[in-house]
KOLVO-92053 format. One line per field, with one value per residue: residue number from 1; x, y negated, z negated of N, C-alpha, C in turn. Coordinates in Angstrom, 3 decimals, padded with zeros to 6 digits. Atoms other than C-alpha are relative to their C-alpha. Layout:
REM residues N
resi: NUM | ...
n_east: X | ...
n_north: Y | ...
n_up: Z | ...
ca_east: X | ...
ca_north: Y | ...
ca_up: Z | ...
c_east: X | ...
c_north: Y | ...
c_up: Z | ...
This chain:
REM residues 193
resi: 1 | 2 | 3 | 4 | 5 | 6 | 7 | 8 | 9 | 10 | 11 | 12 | 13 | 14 | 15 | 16 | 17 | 18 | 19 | 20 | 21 | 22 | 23 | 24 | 25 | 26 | 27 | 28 | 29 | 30 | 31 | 32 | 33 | 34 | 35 | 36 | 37 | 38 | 39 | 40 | 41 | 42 | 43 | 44 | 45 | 46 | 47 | 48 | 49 | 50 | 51 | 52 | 53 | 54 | 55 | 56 | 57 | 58 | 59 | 60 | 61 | 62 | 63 | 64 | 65 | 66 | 67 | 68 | 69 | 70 | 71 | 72 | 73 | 74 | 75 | 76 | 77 | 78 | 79 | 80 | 81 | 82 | 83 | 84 | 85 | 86 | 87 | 88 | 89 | 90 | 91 | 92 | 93 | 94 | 95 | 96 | 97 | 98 | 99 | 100 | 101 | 102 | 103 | 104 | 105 | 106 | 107 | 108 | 109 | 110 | 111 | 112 | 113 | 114 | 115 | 116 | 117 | 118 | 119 | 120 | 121 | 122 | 123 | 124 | 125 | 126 | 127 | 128 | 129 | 130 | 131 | 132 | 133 | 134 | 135 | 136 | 137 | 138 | 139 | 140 | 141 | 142 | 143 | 144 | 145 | 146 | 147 | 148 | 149 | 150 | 151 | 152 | 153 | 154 | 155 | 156 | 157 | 158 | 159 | 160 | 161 | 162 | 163 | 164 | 165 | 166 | 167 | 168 | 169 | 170 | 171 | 172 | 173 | 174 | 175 | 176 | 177 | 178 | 179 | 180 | 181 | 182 | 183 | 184 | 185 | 186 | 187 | 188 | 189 | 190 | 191 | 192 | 193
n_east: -000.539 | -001.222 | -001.122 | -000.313 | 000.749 | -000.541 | 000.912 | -000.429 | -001.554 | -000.768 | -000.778 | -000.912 | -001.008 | -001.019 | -000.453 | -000.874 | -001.225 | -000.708 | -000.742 | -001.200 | -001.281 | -000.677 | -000.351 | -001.240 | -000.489 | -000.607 | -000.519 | 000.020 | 000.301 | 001.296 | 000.369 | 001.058 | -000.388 | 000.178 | 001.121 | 000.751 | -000.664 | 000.135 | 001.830 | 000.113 | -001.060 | 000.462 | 001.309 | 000.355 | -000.723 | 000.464 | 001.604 | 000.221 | -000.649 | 000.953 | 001.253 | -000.510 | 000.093 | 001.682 | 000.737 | 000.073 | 000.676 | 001.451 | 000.541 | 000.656 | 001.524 | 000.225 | 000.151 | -001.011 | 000.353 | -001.477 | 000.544 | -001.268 | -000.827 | -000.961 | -001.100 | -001.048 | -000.030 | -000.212 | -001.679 | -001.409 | -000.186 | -001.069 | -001.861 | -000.991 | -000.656 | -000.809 | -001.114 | -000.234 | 000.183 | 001.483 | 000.480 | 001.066 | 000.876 | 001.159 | 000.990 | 000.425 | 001.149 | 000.698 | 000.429 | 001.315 | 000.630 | -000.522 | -001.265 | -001.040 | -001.316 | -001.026 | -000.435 | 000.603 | -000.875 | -001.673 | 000.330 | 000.351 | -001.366 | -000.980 | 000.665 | -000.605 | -001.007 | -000.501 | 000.515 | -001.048 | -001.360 | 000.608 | -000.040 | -001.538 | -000.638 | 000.439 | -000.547 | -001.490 | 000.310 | 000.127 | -001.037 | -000.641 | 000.881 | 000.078 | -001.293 | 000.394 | 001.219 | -000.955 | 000.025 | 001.694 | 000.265 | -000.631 | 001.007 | 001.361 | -000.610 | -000.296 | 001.514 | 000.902 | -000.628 | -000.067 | 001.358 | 000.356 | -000.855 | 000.336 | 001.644 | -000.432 | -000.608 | 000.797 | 000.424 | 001.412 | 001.023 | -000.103 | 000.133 | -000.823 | 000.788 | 001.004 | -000.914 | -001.403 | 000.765 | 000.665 | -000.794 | -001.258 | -000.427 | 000.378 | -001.032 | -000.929 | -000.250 | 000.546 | -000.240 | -001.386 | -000.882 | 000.260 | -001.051 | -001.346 | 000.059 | -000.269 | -001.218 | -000.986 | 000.665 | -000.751 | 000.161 | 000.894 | -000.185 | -001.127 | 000.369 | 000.911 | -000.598
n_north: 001.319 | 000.433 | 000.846 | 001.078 | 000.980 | 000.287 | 001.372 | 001.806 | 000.648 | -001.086 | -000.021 | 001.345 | -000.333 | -000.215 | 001.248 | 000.924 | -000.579 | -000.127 | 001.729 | 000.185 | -000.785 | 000.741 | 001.130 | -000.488 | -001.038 | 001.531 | 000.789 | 001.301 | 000.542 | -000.361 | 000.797 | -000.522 | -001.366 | -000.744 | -000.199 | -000.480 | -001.539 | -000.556 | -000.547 | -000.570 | -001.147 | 000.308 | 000.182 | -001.228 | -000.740 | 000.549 | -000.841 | -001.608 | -000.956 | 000.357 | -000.794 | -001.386 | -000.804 | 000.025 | -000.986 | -001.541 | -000.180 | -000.172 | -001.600 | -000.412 | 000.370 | 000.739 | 001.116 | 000.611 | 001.729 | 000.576 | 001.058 | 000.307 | 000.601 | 001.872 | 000.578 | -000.579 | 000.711 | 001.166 | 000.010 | -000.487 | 001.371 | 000.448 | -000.925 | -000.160 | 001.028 | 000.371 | -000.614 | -001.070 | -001.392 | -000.628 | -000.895 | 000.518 | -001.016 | 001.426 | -000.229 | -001.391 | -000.407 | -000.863 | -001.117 | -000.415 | -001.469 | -000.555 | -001.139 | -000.194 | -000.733 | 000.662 | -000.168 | 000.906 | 001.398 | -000.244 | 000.179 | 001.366 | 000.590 | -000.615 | 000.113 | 001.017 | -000.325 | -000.546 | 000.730 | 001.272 | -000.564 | -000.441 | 000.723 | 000.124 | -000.850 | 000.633 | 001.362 | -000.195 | -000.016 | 001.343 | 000.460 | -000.579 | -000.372 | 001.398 | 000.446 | 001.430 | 000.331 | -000.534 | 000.452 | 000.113 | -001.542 | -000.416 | 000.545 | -000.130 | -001.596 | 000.060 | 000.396 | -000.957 | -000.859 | 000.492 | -000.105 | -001.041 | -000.483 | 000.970 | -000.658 | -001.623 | -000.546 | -001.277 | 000.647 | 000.424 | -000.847 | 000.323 | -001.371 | -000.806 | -000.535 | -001.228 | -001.098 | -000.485 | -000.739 | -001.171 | -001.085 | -000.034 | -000.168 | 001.428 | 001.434 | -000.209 | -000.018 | 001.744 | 000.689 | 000.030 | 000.923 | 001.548 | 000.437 | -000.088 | 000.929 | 001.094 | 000.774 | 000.312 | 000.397 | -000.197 | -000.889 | -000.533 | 000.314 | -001.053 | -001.242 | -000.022 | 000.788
n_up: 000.302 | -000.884 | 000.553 | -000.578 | 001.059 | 000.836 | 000.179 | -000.123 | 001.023 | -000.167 | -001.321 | 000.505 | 001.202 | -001.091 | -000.587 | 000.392 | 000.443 | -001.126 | -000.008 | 000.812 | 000.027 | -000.809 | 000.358 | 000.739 | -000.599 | -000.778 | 001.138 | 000.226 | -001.143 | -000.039 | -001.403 | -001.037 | 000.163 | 001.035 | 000.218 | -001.083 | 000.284 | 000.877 | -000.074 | -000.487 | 000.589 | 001.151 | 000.317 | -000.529 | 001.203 | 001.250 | -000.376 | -000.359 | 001.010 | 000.347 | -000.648 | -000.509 | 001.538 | -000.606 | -000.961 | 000.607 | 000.899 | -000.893 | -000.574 | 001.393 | 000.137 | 000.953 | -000.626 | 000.643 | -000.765 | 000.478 | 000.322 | -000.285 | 001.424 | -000.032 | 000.968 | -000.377 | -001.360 | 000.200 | 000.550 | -001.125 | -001.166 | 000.841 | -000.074 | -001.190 | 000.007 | 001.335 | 000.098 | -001.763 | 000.472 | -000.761 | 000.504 | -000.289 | 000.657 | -000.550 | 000.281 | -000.435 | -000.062 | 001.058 | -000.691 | 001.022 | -000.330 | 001.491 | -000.206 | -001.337 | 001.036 | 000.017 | -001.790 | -000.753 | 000.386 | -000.667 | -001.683 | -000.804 | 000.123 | -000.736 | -001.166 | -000.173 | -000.931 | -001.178 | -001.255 | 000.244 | -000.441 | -001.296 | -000.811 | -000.023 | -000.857 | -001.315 | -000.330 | -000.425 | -001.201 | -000.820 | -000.232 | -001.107 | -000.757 | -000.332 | 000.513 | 000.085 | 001.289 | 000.666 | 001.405 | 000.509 | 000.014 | 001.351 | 001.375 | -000.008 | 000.472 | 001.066 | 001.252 | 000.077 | 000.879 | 001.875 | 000.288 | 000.221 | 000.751 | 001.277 | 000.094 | 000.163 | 001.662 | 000.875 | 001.260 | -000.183 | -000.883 | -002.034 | -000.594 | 000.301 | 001.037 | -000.598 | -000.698 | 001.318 | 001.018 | -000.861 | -000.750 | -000.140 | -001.150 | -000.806 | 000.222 | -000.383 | -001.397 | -001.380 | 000.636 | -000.009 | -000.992 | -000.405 | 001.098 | -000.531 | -000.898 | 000.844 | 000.355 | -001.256 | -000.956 | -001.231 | -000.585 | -001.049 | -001.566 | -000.704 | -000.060 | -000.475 | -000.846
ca_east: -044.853 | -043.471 | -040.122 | -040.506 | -043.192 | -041.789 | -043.108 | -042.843 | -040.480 | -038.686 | -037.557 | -036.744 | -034.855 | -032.911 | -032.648 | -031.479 | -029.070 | -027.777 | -026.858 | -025.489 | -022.849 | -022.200 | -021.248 | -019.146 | -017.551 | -016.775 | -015.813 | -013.491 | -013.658 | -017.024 | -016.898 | -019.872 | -017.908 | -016.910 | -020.368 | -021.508 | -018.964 | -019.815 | -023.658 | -022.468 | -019.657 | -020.860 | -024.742 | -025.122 | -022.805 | -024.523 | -028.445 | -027.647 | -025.869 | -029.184 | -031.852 | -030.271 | -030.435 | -034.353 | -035.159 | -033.658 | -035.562 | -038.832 | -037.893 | -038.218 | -041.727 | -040.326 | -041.200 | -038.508 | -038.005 | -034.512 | -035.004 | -032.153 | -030.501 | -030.177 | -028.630 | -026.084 | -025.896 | -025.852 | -022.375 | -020.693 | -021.211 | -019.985 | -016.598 | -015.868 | -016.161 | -014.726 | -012.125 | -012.113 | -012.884 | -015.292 | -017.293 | -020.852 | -024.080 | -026.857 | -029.201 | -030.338 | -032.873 | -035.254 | -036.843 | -040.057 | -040.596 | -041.804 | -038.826 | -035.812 | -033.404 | -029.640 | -029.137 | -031.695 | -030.302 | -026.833 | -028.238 | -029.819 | -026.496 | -024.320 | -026.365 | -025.169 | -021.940 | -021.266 | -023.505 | -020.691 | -017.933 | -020.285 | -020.057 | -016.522 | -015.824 | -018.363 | -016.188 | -012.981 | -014.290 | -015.341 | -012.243 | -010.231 | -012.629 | -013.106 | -009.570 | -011.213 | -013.095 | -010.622 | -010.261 | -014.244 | -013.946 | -010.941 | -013.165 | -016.131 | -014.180 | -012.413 | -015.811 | -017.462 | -014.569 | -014.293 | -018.309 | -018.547 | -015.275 | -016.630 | -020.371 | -018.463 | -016.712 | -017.816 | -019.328 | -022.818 | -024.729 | -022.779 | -023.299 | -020.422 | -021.887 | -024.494 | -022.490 | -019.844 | -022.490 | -024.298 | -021.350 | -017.780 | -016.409 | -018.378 | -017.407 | -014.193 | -013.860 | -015.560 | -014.498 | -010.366 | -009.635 | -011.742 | -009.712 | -006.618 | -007.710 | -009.165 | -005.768 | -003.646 | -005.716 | -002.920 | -003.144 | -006.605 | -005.153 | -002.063 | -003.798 | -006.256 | -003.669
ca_north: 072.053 | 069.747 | 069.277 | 066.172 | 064.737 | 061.507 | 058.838 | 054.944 | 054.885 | 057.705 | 056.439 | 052.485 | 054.247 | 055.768 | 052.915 | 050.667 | 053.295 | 054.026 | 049.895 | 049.508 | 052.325 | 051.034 | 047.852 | 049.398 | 051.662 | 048.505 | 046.563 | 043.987 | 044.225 | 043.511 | 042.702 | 043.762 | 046.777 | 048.138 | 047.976 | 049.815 | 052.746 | 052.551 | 052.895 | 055.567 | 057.887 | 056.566 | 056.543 | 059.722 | 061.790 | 060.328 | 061.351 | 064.441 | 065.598 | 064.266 | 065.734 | 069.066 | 069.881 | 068.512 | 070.620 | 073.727 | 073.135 | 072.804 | 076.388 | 077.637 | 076.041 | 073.583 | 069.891 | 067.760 | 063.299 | 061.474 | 058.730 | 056.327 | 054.684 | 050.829 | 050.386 | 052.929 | 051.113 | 047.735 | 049.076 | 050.704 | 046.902 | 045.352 | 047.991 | 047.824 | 043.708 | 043.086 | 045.707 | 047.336 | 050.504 | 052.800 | 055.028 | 055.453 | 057.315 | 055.797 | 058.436 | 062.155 | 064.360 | 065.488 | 068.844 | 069.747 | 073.565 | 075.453 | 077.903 | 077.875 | 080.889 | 080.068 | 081.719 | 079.208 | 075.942 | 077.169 | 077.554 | 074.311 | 072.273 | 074.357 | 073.445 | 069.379 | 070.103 | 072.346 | 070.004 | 067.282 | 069.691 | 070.643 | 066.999 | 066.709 | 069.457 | 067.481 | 064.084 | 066.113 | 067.282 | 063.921 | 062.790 | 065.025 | 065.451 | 061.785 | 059.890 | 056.215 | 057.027 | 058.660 | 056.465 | 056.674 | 060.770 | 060.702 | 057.877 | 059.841 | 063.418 | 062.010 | 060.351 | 063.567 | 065.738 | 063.579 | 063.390 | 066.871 | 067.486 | 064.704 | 066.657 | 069.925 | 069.129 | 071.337 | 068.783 | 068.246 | 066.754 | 067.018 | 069.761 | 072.235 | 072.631 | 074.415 | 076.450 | 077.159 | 078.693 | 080.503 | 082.062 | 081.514 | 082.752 | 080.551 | 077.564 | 078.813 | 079.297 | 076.029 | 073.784 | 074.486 | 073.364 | 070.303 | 069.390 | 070.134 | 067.782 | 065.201 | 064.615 | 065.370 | 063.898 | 064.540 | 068.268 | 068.483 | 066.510 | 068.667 | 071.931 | 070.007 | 067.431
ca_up: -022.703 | -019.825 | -019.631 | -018.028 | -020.466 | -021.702 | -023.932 | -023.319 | -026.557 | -025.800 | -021.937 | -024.229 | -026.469 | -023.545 | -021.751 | -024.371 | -025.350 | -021.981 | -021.769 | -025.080 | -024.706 | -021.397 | -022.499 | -025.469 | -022.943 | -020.527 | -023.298 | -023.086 | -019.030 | -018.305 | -014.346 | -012.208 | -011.151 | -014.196 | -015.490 | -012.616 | -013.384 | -016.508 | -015.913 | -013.696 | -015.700 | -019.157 | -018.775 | -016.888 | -019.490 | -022.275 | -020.706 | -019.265 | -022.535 | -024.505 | -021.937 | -021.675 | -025.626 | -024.865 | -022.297 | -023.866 | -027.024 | -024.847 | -023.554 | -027.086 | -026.730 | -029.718 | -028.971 | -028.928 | -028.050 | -027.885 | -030.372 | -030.309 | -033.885 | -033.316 | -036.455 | -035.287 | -031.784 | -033.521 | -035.443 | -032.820 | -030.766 | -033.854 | -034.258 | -030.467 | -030.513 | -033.688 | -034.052 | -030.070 | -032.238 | -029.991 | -032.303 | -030.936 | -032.853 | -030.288 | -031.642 | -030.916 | -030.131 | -032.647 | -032.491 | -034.150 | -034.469 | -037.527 | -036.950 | -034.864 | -035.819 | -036.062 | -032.139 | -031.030 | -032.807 | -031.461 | -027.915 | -027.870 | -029.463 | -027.380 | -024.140 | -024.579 | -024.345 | -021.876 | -019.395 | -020.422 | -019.399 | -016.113 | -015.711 | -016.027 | -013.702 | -010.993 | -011.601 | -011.192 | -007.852 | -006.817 | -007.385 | -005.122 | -002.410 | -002.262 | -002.829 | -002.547 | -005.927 | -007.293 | -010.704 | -011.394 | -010.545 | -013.647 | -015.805 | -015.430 | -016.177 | -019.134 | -020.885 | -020.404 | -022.003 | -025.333 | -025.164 | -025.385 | -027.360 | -030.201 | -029.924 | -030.610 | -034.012 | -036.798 | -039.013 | -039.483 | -037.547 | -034.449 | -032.171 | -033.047 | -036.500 | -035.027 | -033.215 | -035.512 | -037.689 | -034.720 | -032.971 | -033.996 | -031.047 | -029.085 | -030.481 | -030.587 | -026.867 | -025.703 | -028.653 | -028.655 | -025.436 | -025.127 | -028.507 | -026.799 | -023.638 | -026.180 | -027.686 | -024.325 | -021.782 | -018.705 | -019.209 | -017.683 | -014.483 | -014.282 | -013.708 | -011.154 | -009.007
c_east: 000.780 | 000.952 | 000.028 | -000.996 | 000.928 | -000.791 | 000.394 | 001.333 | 000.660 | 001.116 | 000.473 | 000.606 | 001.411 | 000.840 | 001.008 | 001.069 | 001.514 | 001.285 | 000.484 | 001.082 | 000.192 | 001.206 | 001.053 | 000.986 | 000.914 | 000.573 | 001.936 | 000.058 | -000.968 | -000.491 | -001.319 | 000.771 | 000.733 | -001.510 | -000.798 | 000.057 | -000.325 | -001.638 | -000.009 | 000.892 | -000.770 | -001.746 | 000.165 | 000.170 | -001.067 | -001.810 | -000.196 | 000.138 | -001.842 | -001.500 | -000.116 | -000.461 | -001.980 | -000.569 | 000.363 | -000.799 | -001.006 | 000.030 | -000.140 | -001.423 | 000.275 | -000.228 | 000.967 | 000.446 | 001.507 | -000.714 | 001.096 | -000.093 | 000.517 | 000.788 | 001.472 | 000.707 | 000.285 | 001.567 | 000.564 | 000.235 | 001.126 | 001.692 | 000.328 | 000.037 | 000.853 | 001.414 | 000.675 | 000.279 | -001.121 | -000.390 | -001.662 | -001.176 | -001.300 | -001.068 | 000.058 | -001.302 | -000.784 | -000.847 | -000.801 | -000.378 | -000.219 | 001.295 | 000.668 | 000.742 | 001.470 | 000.261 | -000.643 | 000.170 | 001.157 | -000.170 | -000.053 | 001.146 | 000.814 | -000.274 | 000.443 | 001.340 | 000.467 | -000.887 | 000.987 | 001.183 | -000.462 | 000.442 | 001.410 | 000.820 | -000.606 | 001.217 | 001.421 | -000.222 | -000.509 | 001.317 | 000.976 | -000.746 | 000.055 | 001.138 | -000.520 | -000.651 | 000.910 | 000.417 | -001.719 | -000.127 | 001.068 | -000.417 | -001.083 | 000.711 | 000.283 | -001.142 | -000.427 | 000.539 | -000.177 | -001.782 | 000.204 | 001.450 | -000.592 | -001.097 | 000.242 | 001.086 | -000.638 | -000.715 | -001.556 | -000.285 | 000.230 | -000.510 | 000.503 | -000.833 | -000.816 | 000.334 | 000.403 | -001.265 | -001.007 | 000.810 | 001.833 | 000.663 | 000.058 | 000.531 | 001.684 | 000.934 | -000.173 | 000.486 | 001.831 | 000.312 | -000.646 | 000.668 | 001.266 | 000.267 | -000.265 | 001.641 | 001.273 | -000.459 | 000.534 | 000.106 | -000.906 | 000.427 | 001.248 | -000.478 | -000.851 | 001.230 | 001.346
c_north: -000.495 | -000.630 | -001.488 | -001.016 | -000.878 | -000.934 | -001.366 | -000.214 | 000.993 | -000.437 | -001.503 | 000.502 | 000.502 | -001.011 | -000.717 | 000.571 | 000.093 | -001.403 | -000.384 | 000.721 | -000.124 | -000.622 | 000.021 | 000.697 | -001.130 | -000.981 | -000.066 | -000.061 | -000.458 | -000.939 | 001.427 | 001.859 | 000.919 | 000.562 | 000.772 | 001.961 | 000.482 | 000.869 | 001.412 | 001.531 | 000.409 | 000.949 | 001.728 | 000.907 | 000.525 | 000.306 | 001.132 | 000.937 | 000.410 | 000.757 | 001.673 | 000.709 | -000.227 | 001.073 | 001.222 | 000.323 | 000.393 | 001.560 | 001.171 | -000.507 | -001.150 | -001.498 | -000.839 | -001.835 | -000.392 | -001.446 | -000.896 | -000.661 | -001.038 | -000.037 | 001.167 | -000.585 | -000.955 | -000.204 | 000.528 | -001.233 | -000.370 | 000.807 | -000.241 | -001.528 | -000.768 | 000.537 | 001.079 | 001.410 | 000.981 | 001.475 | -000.090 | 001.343 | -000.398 | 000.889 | 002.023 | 000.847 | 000.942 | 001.098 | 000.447 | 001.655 | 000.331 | 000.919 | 000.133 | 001.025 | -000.702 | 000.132 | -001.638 | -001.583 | -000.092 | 000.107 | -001.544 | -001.021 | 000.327 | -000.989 | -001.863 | -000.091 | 000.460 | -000.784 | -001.121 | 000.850 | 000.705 | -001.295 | -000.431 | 000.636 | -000.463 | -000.969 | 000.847 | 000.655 | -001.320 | -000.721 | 000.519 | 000.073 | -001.834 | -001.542 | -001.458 | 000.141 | 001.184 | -000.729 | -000.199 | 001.427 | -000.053 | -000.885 | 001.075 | 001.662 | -000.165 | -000.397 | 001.434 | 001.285 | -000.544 | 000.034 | 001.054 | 000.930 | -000.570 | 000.640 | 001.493 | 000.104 | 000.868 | -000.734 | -000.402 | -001.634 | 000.390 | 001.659 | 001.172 | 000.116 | 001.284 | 001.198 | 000.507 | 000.865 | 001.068 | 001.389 | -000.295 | 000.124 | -001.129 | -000.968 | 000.121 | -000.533 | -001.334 | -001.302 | -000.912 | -000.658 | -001.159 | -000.402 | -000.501 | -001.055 | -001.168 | -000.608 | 000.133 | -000.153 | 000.579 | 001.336 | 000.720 | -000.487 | 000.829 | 001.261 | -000.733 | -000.711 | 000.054
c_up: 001.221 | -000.197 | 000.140 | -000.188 | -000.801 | -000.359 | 000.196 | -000.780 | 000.512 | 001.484 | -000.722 | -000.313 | 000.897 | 000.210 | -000.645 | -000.194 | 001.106 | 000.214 | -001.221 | 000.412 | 001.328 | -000.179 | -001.235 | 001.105 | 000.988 | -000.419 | 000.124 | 001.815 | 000.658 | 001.740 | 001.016 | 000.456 | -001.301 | -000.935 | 000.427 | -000.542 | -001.369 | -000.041 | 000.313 | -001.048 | -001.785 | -000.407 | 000.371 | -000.308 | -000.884 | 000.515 | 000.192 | -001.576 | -000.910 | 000.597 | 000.134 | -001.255 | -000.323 | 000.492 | -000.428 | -001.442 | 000.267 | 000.436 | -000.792 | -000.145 | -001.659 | 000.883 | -000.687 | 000.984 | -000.243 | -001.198 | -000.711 | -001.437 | -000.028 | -001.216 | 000.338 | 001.665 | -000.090 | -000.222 | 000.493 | 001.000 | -000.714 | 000.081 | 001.079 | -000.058 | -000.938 | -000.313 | 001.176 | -000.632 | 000.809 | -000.957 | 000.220 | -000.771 | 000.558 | -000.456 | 000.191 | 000.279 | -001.192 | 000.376 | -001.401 | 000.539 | -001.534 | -000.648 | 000.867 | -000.978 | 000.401 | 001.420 | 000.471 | 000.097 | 000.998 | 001.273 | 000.238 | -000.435 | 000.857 | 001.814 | 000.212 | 000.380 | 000.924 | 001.505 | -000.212 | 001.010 | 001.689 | 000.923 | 000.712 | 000.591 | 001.830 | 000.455 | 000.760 | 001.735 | 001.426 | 000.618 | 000.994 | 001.295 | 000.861 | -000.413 | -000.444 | -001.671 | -000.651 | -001.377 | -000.719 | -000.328 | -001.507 | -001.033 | -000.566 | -000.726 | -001.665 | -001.269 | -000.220 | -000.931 | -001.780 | -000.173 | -000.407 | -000.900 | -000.974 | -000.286 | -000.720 | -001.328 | -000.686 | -001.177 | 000.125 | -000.023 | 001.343 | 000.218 | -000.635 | -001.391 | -000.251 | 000.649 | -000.398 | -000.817 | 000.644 | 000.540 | -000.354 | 000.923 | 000.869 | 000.108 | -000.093 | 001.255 | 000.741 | -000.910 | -000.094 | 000.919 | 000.196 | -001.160 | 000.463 | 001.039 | -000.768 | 000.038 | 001.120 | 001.041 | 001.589 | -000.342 | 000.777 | 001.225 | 000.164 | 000.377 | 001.629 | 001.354 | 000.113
């Protein structure tokens, strides 16, 4: 199976998804450069997380398509322009196998997040490394922590679910502290700056 088989709907569904949650994400600034960052911190989060739990399904030999949830895309526009609430569900990847065991679920859930917290360890390197881009390196860090902290609750259908029921530990270990950064954002930059 190639990983890198996609179908027509499968790269719209992206797409549109990518540019809605942008545009929530940019929401109420919406100048050419914010848009940009968002394309860039936002989008790139939000695909990688998505392609990653893909491509590890595929290496179970299951076949698996992102296939995005306008009506969940429509009401996260609505909540962020109506009530500047950001709650986004743009969709997920479905995974057709006759049998996944619980390890293999819990691999491939697991495998979204921790490419969030991969990314979030790139941005925080951007950011130091490169001072001028230094508020894009801590946008792009912080999306990627709550991505993959919000993916890693324990409630079905997010990620953690899966986890939580594969490995305790696991989720344990990788779940607690993005929690902890969630709700205190300035202790991941005190350890780093």
């Amino acid at each position: 199976m190639d990983l890198f088989d996609f179908s027509p709907r499968e790269i719209k569904d992206l797409v549109v998804s990518v540019l809605v949650i942008t545009l929530i994400f940019s929401y109420p600034n919406l100048s050419i450069f914010n848009i940009l960052v968002g394309l860039f911190a936002v989008g790139l989060g939000f695909v990688c997380h998505e392609l990653m739990h893909r491509f590890v399904a595929r290496k179970y030999n299951a076949y698996s398509e992102f296939v995005a949830w306008y009506e969940g895309l429509l009401i996260a526009l609505i909540l962020k322009l109506i009530l500047g609430f950001t709650f986004i569900a743009p969709g997920a990847v479905y995974i057709y196998k006759d049998y996944l065991t619980v390890e293999e679920e819990g691999i491939i859930s697991l495998a979204g997040p921790l490419t969030n917290i991969a990314l979030a360890i790139g941005f925080i390197i951007l950011a130091k490394i490169i001072p001028v881009l230094i508020n894009i390196g801590i946008y792009g860090a912080l999306i990627n922590i709550w991505l993959a902290g919000f993916n890693m609750l324990p409630i079905p259908p997010f990620d953690g679910s899966k986890v939580l029921r594969w490995n305790p530990l696991i989720w344990a270990v990788v779940a607690i502290p993005l929690f902890i950064f969630m709700v205190f954002p300035g202790l991941l930059f005190r350890f780093i700056f």
